[in-house]
C-alpha positions as semicolon CSV with decimal commas, in nm:
position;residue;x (nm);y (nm);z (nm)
1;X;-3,140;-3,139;-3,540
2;X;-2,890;-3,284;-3,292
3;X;-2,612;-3,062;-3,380
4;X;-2,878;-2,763;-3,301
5;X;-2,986;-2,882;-2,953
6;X;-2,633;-2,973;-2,845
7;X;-2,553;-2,570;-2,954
8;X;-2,846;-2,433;-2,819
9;X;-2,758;-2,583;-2,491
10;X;-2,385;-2,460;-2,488
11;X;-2,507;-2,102;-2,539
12;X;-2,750;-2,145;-2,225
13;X;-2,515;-2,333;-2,052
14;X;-2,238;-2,016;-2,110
15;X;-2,511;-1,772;-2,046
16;X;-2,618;-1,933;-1,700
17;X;-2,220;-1,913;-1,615
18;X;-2,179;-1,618;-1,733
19;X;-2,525;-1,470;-1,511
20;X;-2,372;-1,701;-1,211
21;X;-2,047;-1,542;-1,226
22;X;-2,209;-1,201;-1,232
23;X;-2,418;-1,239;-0,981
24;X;-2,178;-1,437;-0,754
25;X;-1,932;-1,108;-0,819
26;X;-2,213;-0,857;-0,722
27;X;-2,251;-1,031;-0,413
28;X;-1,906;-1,067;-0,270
29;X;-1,824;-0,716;-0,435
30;X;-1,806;-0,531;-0,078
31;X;-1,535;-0,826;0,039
32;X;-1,307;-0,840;-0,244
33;X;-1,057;-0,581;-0,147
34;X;-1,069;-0,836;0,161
35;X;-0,964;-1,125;-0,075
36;X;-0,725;-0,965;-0,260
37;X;-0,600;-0,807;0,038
38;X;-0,552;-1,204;0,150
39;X;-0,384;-1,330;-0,143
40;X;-0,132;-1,043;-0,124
41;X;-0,103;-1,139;0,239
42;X;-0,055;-1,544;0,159
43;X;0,196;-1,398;-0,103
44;X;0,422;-1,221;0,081
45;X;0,436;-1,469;0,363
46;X;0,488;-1,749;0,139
47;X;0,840;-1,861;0,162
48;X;0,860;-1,784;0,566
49;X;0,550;-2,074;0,559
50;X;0,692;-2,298;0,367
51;X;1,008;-2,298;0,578
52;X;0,790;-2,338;0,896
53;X;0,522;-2,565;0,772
54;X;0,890;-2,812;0,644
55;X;1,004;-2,782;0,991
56;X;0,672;-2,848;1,214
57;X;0,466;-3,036;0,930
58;X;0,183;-3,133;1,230
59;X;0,068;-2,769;1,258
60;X;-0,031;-2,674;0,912
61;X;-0,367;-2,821;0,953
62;X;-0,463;-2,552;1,218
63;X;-0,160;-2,414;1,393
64;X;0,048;-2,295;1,180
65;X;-0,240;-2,098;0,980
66;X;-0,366;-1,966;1,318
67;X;-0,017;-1,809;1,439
68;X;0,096;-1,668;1,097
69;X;-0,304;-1,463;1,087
70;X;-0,230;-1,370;1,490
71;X;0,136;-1,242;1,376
72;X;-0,010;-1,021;1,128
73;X;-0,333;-0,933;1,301
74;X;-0,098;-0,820;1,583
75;X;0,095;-0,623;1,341
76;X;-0,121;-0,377;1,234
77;X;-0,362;-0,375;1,578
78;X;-0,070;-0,307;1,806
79;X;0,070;0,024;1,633
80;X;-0,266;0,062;1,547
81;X;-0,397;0,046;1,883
82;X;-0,101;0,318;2,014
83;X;-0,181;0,523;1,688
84;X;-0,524;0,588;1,849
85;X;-0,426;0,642;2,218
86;X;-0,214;0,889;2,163
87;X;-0,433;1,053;1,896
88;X;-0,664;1,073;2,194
89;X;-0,425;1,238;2,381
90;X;-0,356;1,477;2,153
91;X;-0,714;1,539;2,075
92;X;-0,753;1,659;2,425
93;X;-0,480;1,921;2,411
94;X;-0,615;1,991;2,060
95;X;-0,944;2,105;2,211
96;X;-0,808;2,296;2,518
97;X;-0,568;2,465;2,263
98;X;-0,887;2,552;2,049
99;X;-1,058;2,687;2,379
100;X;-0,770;2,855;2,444
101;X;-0,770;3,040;2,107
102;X;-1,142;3,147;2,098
103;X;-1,140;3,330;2,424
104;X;-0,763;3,502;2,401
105;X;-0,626;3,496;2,008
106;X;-0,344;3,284;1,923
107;X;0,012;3,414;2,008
108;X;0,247;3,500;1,701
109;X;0,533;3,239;1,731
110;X;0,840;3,336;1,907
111;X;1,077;3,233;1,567
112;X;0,863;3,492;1,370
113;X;1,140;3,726;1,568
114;X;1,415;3,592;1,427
115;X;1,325;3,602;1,058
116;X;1,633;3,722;0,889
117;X;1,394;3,950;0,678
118;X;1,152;4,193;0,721
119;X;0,855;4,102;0,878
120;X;0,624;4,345;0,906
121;X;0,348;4,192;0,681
122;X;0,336;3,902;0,865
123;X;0,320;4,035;1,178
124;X;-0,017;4,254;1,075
125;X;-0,143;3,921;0,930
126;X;-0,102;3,730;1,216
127;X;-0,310;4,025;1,431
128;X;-0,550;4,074;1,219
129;X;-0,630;3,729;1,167
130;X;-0,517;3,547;1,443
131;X;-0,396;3,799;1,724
132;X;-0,713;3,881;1,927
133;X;-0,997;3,652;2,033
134;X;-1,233;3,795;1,779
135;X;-1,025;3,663;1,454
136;X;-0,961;3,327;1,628
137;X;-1,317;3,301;1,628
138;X;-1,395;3,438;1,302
139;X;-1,094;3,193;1,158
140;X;-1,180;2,869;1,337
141;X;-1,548;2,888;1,305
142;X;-1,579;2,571;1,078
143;X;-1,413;2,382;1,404
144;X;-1,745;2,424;1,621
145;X;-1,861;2,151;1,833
146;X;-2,215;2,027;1,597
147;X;-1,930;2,019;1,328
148;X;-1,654;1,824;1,479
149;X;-1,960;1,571;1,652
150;X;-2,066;1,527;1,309
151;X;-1,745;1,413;1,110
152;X;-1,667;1,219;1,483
153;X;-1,959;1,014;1,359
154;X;-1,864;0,947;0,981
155;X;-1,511;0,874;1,076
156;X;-1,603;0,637;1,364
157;X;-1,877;0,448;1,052
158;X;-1,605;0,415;0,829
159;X;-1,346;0,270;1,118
160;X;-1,623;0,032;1,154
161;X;-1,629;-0,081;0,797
162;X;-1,279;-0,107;0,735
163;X;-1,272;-0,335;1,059
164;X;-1,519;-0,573;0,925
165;X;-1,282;-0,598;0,592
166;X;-1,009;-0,641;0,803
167;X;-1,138;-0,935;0,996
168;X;-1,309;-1,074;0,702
169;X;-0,923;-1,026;0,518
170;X;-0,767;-1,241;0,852
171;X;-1,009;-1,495;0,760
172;X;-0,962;-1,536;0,407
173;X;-0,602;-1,552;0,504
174;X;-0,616;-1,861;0,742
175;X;-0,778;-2,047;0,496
176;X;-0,560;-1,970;0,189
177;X;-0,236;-2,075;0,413
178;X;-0,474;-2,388;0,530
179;X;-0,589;-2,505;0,201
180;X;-0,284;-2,347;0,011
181;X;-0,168;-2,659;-0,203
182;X;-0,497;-2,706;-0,312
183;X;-0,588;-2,343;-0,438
184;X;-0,223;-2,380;-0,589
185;X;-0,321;-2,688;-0,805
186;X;-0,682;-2,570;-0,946
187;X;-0,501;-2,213;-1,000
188;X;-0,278;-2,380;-1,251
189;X;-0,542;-2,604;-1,405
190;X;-0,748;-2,299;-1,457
191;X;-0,440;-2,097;-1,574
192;X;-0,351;-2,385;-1,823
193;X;-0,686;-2,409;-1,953
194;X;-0,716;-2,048;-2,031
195;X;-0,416;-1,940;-2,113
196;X;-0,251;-2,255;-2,223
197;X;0,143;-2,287;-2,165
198;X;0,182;-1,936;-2,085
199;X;-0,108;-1,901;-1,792
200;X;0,166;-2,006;-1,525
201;X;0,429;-1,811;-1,666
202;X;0,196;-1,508;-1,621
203;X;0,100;-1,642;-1,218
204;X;0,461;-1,606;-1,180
205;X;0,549;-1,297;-1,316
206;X;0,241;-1,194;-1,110
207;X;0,367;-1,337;-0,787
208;X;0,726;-1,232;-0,803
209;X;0,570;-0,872;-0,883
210;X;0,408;-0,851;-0,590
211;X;0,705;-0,980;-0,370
212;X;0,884;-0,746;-0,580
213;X;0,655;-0,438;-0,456
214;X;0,615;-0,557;-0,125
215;X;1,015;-0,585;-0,076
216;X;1,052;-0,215;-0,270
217;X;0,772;-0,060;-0,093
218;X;0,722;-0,228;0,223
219;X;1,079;-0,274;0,340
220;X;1,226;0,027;0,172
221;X;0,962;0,208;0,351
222;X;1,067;0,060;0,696
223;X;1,428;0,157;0,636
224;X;1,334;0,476;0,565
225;X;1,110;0,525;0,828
226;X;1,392;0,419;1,101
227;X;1,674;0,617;0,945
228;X;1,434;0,931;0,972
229;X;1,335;0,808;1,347
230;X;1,643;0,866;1,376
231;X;1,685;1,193;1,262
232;X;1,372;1,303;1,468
233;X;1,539;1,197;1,786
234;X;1,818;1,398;1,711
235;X;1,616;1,701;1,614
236;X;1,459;1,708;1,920
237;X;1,081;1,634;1,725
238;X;0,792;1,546;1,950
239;X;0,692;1,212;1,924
240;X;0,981;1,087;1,680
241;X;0,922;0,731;1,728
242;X;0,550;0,776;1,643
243;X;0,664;1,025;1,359
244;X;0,924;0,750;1,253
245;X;0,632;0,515;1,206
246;X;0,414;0,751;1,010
247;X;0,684;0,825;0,797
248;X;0,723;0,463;0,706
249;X;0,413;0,443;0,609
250;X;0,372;0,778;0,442
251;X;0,711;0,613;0,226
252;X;0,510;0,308;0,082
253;X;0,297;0,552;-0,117
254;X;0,448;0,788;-0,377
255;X;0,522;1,091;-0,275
256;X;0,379;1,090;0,037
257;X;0,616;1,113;0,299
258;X;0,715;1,436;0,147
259;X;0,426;1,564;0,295
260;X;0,499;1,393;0,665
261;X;0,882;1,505;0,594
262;X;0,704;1,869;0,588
263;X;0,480;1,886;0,841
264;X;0,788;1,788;1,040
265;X;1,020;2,085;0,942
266;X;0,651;2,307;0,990
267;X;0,627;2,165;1,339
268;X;1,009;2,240;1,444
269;X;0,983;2,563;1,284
270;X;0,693;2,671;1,497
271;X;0,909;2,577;1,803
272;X;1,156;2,816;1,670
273;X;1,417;2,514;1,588
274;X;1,502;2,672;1,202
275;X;1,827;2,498;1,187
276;X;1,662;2,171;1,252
277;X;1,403;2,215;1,061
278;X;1,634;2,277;0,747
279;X;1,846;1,952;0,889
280;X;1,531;1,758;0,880
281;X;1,451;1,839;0,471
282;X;1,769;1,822;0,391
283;X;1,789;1,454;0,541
284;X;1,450;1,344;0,406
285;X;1,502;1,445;0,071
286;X;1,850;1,272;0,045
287;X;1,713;0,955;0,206
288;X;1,401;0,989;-0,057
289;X;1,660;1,035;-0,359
290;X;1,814;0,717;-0,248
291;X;1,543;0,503;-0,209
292;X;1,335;0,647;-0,507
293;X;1,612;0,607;-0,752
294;X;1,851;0,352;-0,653
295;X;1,705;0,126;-0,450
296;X;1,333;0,084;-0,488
297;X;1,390;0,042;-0,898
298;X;1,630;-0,254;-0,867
299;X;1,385;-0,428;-0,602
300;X;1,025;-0,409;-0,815
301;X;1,174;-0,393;-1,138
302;X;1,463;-0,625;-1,063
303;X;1,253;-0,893;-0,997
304;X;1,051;-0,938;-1,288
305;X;1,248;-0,740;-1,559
306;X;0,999;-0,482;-1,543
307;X;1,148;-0,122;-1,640
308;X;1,061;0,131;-1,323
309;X;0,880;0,385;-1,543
310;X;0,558;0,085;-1,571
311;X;0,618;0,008;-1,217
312;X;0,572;0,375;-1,109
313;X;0,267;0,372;-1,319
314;X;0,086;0,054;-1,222
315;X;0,208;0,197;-0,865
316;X;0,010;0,537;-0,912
317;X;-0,271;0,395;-1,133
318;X;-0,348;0,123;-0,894
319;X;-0,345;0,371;-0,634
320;X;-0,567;0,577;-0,806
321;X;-0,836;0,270;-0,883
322;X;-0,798;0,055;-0,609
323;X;-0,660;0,274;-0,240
324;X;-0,355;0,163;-0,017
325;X;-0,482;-0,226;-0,254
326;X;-0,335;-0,077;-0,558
327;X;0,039;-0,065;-0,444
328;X;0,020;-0,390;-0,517
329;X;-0,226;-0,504;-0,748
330;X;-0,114;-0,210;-1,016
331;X;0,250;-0,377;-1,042
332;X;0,101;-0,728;-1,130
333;X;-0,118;-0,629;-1,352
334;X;0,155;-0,436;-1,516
335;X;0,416;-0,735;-1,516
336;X;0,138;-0,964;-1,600
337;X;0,056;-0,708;-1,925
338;X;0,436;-0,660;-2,016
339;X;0,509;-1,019;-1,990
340;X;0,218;-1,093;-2,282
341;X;0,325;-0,786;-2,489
342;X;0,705;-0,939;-2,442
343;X;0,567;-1,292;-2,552
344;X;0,392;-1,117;-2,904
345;X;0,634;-0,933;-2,971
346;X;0,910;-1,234;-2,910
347;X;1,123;-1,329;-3,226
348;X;1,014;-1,681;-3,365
349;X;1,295;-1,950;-3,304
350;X;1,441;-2,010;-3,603
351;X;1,322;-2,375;-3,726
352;X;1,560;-2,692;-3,707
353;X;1,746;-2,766;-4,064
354;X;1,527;-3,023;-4,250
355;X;1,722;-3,356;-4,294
356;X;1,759;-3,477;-4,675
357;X;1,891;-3,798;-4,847
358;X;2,134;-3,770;-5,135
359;X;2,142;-4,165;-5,135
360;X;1,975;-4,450;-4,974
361;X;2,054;-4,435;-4,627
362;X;2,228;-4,113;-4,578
363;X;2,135;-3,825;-4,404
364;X;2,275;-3,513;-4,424
């Protein structure tokens, strides 16, 4: 009768976790890209803390947190802010272009000339389509001012959101540097308890993934963002420090910046610049090649033994599930998963020879 009352209260004390944990995860569900965006955060800064937090040892109470969440808040405001200033700017010419276009057509390009091929086609194209004020109209209809108004207002509501995550990620991330040593600890009870020996092995592999990823990704990306700022200047492309910037980030994702590489050449090539233009792929792709093949592979995979073909997928598979979140997440669930399968599938160590006695005494 005891035995039955001590089990019925396990299975209702489970349950109530089980609800508790449920419901707790329903209600923090809107600010858990924010945490995970934290602990990738904590993560990456990790070893730069611990060096400062050895050397000033007073200021990891409050000052040391505080300065590491301005540093990266004023990462990604400050190009952020500049982003949107000159995407202002450029809205404004956008719209006197677009006025421009509805009352007098839209010019065929002056490089349309020089096409080393017959062009006839295109040039009937471009006036029937584009030439005259009529077909302007008739092809940017869709741009009208309820229209534009409209998606102003669902793009400014989702700036607002992502704000609110993005403060509410700067906060998480204060306290995890804070209270660090203690999240450390109960993360390895909790990993020991559920996973036994190998639960820190697997936080590990997990962490060293996503320093992995951040150094293949994130700092590959950089360096191939300034080597094509680079090649901007020297093109002559509008903008090319901006451009360089975008292109850095466009190179985190896969196969992105082949798309800002593009719309590069597309934008030289409508100044007439062919030859730069064709300079400008021909540089991005080799710079992609490079990175892609040689030196993103030994960075992730290098790091936690992980062959490049999983990292690519938990690469495109987070980004698929979880946004921009998944660059990194994807790769740590992968090593995490590859480090268990590598465990099962492990050989068994052979078992010490057993010691006998061929007389009193002796062993052999």
């Amino acid at each position: 009768m005891i035995d039955g009352a001590g089990t019925a209260q396990r299975v209702l004390r489970i349950a109530l976790v089980v609800a508790l944990a449920l419901i707790g995860l329903w209600v923090a569900l809107p600010f858990v890209p924010a945490l995970l965006w934290a602990i990738v955060l904590a993560i990456a800064v990790a070893p730069v803390y611990a060096r400062a937090e050895a050397r000033w040892p007073a200021g990891k109470a409050v000052w040391l947190p505080l300065l590491f969440t301005a540093a990266i808040g004023l990462a990604v405001l400050v190009p952020l802010a500049l982003g949107i200033v000159r995407a202002a700017r450029e809205a404004h010419d956008l719209a006197l272009w677009l006025a421009s276009a509805r009352a007098y057509g839209i010019p065929e390009p002056g490089w349309a000339a020089g096409l080393p091929f017959p062009h006839k086609a295109l040039d009937d194209w471009w006036a029937s389509n584009l030439g005259s004020a009529e077909a302007a109209r008739r092809q940017l209809g869709h741009l009208t001012d309820p229209d534009v108004i409209a998606r102003s207002r669902i793009i400014g509501t989702h700036l607002v959101r992502k704000a609110v995550v993005f403060a509410f990620t700067l906060l998480a991330f204060f306290f995890m540097l804070r209270h660090q040593d203690g999240i450390a600890a109960q993360a390895r009870r909790a990993g020991d308890r559920l996973f036994g020996p190998a639960g820190e092995r697997i936080g590990e592999q997990m962490i060293r993934s996503v320093r992995g990823t951040i150094d293949g990704l994130v700092l590959v990306g950089i360096g191939e963002g300034a080597l094509m700022a680079v090649a901007y200047i020297a093109a002559g492309v509008p903008h090319p420090v901006l451009m360089g910037a975008l292109t850095a980030v466009a190179a985190m994702i896969p196969f992105a910046v082949v798309l800002v590489i593009g719309g590069v050449a597309l934008v030289l090539l409508g100044q007439g610049a062919v030859g730069a233009a064709i300079a400008i792929v021909v540089i991005g792709v080799v710079v992609v090649f490079i990175a892609d093949h040689f030196v993103r592979p030994v960075l992730i995979g290098g790091a936690t033994r992980l062959p490049f073909l999983w990292v690519l997928i938990g690469i495109l598979g987070g980004v698929e599930a979880f946004g921009l979140l998944g660059l990194f997440i994807g790769p740590a669930v992968m090593a995490a998963l590859i480090l268990l399968w590598r465990e099962l599938v492990a050989a068994p160590e052979a078992d010490p020879p057993v010691p006998y006695r061929d007389s009193p005494g002796r062993i052999h």
